[in-house]
N, CA, C and O of each residue as an XYZ file, in Angstrom:
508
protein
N      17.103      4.184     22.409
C      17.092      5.143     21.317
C      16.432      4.552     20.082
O      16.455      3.353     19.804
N      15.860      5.478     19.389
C      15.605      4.789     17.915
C      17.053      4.534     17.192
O      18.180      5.009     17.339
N      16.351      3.360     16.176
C      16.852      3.182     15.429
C      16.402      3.643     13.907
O      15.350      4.281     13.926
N      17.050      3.432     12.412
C      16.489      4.165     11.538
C      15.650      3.504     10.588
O      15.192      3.916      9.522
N      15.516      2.254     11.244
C      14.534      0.993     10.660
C      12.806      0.985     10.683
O      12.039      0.882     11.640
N      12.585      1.112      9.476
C      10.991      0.659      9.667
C      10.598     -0.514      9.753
O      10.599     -1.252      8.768
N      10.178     -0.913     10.973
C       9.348     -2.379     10.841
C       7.925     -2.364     10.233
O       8.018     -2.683      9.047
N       7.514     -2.284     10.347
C       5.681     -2.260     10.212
C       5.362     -0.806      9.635
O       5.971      0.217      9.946
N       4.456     -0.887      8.872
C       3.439      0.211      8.180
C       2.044     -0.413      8.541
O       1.869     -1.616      8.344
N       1.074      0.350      9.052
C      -0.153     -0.461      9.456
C      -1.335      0.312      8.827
O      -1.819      1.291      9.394
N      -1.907     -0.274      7.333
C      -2.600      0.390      6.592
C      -4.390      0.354      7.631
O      -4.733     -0.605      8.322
N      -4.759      0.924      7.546
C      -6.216      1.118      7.860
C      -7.241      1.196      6.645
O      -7.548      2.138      5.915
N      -7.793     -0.550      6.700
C      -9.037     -0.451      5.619
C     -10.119     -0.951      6.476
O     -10.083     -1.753      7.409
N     -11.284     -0.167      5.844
C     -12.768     -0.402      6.166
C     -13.061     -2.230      5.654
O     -13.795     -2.932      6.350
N     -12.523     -2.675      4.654
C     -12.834     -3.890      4.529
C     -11.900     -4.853      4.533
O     -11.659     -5.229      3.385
N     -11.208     -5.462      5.448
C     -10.007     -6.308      5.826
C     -10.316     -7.199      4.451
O      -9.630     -7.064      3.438
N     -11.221     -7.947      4.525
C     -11.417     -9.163      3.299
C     -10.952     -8.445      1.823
O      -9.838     -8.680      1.356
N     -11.592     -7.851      1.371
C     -11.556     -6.549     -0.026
C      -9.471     -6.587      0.471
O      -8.573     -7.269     -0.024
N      -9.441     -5.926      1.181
C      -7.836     -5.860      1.510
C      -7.197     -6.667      1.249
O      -6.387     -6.542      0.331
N      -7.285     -7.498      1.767
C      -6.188     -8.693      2.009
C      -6.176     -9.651      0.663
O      -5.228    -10.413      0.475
N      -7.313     -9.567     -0.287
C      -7.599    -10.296     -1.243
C      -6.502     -9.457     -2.614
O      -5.780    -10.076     -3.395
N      -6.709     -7.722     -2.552
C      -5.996     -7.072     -3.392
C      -4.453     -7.972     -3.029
O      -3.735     -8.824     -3.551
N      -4.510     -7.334     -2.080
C      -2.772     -7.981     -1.537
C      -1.886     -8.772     -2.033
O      -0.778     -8.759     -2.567
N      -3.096     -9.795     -1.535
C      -2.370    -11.162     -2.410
C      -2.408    -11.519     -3.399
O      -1.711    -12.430     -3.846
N      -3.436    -10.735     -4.138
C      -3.465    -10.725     -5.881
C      -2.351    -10.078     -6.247
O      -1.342    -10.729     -6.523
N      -2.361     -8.814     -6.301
C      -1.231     -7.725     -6.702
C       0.127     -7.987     -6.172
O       1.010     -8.081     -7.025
N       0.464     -8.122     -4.935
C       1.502     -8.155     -4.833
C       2.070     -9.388     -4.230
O       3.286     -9.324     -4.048
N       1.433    -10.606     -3.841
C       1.800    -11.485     -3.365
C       2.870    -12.032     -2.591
O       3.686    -12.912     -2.866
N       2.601    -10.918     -0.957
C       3.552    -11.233     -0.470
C       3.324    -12.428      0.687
O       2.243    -13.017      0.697
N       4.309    -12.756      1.610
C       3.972    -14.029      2.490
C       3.100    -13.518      3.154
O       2.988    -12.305      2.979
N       2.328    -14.039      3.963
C       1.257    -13.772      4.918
C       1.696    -14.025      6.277
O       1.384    -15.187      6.537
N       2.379    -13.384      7.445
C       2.679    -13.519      8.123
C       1.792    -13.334      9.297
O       2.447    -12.847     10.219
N       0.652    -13.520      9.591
C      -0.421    -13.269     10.605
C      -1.455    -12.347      9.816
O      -1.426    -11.316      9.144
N      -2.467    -13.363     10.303
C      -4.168    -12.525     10.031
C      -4.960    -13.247     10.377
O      -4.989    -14.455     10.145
N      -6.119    -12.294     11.297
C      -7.257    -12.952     12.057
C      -8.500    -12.479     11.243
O      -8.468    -12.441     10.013
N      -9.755    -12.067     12.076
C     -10.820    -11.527     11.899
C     -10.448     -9.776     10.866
O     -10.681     -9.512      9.686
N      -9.817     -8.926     11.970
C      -9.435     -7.880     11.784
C      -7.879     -7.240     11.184
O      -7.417     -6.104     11.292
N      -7.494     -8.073     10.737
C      -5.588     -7.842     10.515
C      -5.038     -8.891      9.676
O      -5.276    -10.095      9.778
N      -4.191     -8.250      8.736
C      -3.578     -9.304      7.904
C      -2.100     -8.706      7.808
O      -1.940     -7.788      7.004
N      -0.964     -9.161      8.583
C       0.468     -8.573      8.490
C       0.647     -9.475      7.220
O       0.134    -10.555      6.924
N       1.792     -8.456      6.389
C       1.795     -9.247      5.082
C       4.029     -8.944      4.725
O       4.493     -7.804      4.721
N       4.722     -9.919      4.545
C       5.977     -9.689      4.800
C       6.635     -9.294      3.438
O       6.841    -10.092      2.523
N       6.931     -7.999      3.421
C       7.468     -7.243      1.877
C       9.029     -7.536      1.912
O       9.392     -8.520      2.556
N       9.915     -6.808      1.311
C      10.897     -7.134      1.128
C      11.739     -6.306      2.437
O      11.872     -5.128      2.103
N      12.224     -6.518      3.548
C      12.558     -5.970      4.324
C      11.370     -5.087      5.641
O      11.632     -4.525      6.705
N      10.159     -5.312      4.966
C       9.060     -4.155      5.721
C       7.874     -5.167      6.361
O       7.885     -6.229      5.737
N       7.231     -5.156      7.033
C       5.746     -5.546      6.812
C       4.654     -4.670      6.908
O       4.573     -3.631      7.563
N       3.743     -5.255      6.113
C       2.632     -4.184      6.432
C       1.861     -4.844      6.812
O       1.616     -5.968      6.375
N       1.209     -4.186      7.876
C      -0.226     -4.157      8.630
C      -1.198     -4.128      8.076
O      -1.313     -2.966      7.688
N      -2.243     -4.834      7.686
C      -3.767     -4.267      6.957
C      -4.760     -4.658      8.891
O      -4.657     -5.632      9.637
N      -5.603     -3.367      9.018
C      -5.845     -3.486      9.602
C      -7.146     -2.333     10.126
O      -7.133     -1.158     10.495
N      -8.445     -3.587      9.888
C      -9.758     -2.885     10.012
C      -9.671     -2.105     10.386
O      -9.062     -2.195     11.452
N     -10.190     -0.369      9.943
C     -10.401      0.485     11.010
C     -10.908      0.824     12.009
O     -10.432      1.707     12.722
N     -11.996      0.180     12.271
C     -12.690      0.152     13.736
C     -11.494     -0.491     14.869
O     -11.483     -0.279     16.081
N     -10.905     -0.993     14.398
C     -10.197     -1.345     15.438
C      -8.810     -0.189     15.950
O      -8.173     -0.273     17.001
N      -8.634      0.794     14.903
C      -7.754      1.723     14.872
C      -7.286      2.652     15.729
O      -6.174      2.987     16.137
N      -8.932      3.149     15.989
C      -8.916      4.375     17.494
C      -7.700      4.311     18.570
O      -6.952      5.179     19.019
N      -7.831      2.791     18.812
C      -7.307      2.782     20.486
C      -5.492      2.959     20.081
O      -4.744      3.381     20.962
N      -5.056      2.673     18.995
C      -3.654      2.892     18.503
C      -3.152      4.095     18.326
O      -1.950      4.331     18.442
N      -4.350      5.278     17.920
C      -4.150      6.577     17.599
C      -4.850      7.722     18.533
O      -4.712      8.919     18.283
N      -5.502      7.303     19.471
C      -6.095      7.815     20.342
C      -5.098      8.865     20.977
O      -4.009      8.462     21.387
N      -5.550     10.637     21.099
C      -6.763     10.986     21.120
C      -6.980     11.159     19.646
O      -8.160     11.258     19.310
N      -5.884     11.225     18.504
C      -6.472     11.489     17.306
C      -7.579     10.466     16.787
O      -7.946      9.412     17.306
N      -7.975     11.038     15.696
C      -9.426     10.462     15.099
C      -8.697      9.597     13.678
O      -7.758     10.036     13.014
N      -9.215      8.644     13.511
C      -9.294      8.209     12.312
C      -9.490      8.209     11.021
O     -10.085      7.213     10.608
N      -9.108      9.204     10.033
C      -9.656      9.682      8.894
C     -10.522      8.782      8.304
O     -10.310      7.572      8.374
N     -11.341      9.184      7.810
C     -12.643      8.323      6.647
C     -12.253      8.014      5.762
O     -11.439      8.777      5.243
N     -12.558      6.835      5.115
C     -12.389      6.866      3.561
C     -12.789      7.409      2.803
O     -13.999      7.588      2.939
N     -12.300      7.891      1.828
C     -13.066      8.402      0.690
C     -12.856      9.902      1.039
O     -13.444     10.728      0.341
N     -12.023     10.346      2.116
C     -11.919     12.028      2.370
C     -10.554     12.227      1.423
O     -10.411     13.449      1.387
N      -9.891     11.848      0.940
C      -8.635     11.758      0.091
C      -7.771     10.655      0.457
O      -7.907      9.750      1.281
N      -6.871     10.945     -0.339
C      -5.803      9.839     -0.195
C      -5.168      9.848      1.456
O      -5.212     10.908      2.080
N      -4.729      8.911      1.939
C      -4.375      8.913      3.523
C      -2.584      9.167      2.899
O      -1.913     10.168      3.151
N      -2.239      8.280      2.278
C      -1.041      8.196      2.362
C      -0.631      7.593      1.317
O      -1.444      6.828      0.798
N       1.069      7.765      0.515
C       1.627      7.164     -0.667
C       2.888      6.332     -0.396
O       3.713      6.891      0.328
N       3.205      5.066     -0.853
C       3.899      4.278     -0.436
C       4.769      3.872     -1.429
O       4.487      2.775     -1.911
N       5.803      4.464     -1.910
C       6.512      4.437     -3.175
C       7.347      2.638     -3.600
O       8.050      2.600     -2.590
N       7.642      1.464     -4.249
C       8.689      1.219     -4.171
C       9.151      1.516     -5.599
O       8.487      1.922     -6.553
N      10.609      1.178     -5.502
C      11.588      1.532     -6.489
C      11.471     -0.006     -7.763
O      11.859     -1.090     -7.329
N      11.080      0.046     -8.839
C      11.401     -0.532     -9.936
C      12.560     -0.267    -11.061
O      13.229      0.745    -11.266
N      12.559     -1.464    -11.679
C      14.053     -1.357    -12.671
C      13.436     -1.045    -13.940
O      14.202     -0.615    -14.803
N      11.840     -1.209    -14.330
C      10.858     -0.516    -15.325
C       9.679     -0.630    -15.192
O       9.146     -1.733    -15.322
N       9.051      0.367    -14.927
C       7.681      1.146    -14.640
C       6.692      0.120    -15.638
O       6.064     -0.902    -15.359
N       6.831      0.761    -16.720
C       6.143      0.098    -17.895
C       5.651     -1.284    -17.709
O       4.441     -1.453    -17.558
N       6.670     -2.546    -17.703
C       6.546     -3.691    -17.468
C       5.769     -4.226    -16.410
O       5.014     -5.198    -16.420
N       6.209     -3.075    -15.063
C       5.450     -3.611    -13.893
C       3.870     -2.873    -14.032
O       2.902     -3.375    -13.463
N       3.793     -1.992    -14.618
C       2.424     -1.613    -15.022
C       1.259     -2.601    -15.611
O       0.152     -2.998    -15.245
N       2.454     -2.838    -17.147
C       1.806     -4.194    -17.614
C       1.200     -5.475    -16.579
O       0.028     -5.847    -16.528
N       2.172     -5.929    -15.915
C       1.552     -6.873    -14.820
C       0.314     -6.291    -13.539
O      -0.517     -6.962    -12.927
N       0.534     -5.176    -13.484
C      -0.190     -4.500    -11.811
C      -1.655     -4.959    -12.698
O      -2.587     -5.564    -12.170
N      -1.611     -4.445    -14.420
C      -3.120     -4.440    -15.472
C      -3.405     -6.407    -14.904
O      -4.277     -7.054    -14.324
N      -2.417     -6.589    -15.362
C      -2.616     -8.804    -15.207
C      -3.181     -9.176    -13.719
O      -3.896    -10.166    -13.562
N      -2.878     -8.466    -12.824
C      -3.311     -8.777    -11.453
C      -4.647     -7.551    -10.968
O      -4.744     -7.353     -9.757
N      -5.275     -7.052    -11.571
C      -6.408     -6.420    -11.418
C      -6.182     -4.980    -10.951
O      -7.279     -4.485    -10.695
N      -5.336     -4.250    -10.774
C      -4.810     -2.837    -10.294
C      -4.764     -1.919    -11.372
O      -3.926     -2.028    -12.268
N      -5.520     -1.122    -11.343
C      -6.156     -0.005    -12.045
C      -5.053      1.560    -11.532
O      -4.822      1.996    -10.405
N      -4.622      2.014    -12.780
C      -3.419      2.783    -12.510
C      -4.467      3.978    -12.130
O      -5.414      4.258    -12.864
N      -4.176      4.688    -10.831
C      -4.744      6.196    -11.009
C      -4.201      7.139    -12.054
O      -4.800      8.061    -12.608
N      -2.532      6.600    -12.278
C      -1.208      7.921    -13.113
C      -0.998      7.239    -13.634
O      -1.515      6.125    -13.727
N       0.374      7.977    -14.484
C       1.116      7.209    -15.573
C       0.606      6.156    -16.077
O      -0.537      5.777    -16.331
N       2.016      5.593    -16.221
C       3.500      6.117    -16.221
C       3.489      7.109    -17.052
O       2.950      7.349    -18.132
N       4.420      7.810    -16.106
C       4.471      9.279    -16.535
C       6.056     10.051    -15.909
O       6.352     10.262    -14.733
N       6.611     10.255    -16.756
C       7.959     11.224    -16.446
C       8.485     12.249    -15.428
O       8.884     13.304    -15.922
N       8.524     12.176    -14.672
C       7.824     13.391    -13.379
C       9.558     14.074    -13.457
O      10.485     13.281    -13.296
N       9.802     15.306    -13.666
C      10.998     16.515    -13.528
C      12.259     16.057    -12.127
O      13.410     16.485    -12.042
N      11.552     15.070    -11.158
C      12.840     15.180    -10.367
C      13.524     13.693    -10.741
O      14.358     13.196     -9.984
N      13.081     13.002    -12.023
C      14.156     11.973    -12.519
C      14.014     11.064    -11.996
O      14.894     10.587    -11.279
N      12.452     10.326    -12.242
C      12.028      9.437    -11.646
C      10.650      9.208    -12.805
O       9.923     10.148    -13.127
N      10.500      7.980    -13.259
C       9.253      7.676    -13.982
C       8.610      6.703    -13.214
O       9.033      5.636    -12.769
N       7.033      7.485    -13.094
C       6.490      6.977    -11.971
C       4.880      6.648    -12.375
O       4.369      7.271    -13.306
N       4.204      5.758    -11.714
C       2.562      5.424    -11.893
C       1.881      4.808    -10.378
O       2.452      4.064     -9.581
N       0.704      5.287    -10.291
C      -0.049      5.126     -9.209
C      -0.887      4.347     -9.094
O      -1.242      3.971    -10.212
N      -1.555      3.761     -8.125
C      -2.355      2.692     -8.347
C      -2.923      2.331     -6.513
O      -2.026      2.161     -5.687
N      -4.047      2.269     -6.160
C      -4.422      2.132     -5.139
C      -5.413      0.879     -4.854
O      -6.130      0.238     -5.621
N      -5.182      0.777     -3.477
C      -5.689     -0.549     -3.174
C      -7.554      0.169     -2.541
O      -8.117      1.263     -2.522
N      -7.846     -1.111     -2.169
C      -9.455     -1.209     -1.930
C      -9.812      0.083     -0.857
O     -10.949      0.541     -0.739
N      -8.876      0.471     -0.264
C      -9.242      1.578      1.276
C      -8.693      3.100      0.870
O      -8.599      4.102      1.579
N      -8.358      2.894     -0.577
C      -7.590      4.052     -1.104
C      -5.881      4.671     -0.563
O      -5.455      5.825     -0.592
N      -5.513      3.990     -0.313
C      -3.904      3.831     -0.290
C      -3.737      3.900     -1.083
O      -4.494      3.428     -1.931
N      -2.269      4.743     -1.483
C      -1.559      4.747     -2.993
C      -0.286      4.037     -2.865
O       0.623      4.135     -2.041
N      -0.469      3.234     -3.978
C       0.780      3.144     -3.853
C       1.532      3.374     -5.317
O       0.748      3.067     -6.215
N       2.789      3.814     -5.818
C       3.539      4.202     -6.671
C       4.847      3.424     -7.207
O       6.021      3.466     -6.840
N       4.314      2.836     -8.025
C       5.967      2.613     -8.514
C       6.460      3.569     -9.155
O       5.881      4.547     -9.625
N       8.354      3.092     -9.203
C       9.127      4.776     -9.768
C      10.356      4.176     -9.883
O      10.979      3.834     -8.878
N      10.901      3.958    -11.321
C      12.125      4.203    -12.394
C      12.954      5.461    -12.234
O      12.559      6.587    -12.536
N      14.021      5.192    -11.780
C      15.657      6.054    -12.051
C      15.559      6.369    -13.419
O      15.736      5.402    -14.159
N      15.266      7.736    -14.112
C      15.791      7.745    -15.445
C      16.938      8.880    -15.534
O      17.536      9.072    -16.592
């Protein structure tokens, strides 16, 4: 049976290097495996996958692989104790906010910011 655990998130970028370099700038997590094509990277309970898209097909097969640059693929929220501050730093480590911080109605202050393959990711304050 499943369980209700996520292990792995496996991002799909066109440029593994460009990837893996944001990564470890911005968020500097351990590096738990990476070759040519793949860089598993160990978050707080999660890992994520960076992982060339050419190599993608055979994982998602018969579906197709979305393109870059057709919109955002996907948003990857985590939870902060203040938006602001971690904003300030995302600016110190080279991450260019798409949003905010900005107040959003369901009680959450939140800002966006995406990596090299256009992934979003969001931090977001309890207010």
């Amino acid at each position: 049976m499943f369980t209700n655990e996520i292990e792995v998130i496996t991002l799909f970028v066109e440029d593994i290097g460009a990837a893996r370099q944001f990564y470890e700038t911005v968020f500097r997590p351990d590096i738990i495996y990476q070759d040519d094509v793949s860089a598993v990277l160990k978050f707080s309970g999660i890992l994520i996958n960076l992982l060339q898209a050419s190599e993608a097909p055979e994982l998602v097969t018969p579906l197709a692989v979305a393109p870059a640059g057709t919109g955002t693929r996907m948003l990857l929220t985590i939870r902060v104790d203040d938006v602001d501050t971690v904003c300030e730093e995302l600016a110190k480590r080279g991450a260019a906010l798409l949003n905010g911080p900005i107040d959003r109605p369901w009680g959450r202050r939140t800002a966006a910011f995406a990596d090299p393959a256009g992934n979003v990711w969001e931090v977001a304050q309890v207010i």
